[in-house]
C-alpha positions as CSV (number, residue, x, y, z in Angstrom):
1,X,4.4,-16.3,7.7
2,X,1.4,-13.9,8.3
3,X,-1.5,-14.2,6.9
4,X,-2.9,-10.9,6.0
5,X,-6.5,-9.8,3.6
6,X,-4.8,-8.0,1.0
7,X,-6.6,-5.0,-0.9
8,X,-5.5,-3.4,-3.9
9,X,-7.0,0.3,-5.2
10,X,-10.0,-0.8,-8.4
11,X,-7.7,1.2,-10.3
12,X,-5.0,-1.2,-10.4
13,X,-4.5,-3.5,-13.4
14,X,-5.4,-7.2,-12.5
15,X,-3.4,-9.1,-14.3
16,X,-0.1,-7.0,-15.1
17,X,1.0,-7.1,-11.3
18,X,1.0,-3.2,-11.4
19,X,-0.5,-2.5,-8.1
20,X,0.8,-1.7,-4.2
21,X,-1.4,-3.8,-2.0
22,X,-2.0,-2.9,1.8
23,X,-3.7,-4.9,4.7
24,X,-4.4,-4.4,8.7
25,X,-1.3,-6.2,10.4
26,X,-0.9,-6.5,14.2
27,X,-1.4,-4.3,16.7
28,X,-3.4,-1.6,14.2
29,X,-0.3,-1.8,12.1
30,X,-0.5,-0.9,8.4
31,X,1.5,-3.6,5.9
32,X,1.9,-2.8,2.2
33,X,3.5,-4.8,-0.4
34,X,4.1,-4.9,-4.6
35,X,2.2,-7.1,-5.9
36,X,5.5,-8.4,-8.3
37,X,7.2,-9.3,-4.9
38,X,5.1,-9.5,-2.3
39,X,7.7,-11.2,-0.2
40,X,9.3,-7.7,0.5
41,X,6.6,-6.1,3.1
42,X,6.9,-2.3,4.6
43,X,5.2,-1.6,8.2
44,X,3.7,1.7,8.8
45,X,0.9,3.4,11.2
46,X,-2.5,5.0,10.1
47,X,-1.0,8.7,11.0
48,X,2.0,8.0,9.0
49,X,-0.1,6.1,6.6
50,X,-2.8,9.2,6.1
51,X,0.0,12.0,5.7
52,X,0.9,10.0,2.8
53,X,-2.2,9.7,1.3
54,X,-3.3,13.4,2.2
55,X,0.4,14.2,0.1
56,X,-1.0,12.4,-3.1
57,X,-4.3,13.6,-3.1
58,X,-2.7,17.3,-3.0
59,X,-0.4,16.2,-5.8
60,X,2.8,16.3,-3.6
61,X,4.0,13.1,-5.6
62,X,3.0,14.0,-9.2
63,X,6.2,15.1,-10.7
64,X,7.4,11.3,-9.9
65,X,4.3,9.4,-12.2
């Protein structure tokens, strides 16, 4: 298995597992995982990767929180 430096957003709770965690993977991949199963890990790009962020800072995503 893959070693990767997780990093989890300061605004995530430490201890209650409620966080999305993301690291640099191979090739200038972008791996995420949940934190309550971080066996299960999701492959993106930074394009792909900054859409999505540039969706939730405009509040694409706010009717689903």
């Amino acid at each position: 298995m893959t070693e990767y430096a997780w990093r989890k957003s300061s605004f995530s709770q430490a201890n209650d597992g409620n966080c999305i965690e993301l690291a640099r993977g191979a090739g200038g991949a972008i791996v995420l995982r949940e934190s309550d199963d971080p066996s299960v890990i999701v492959t993106s790009d930074r394009a792909k990767l900054s859409a999505f962020i540039a969706g939730v800072k405009a509040g694409e995503f706010d009717d689903l929180i």
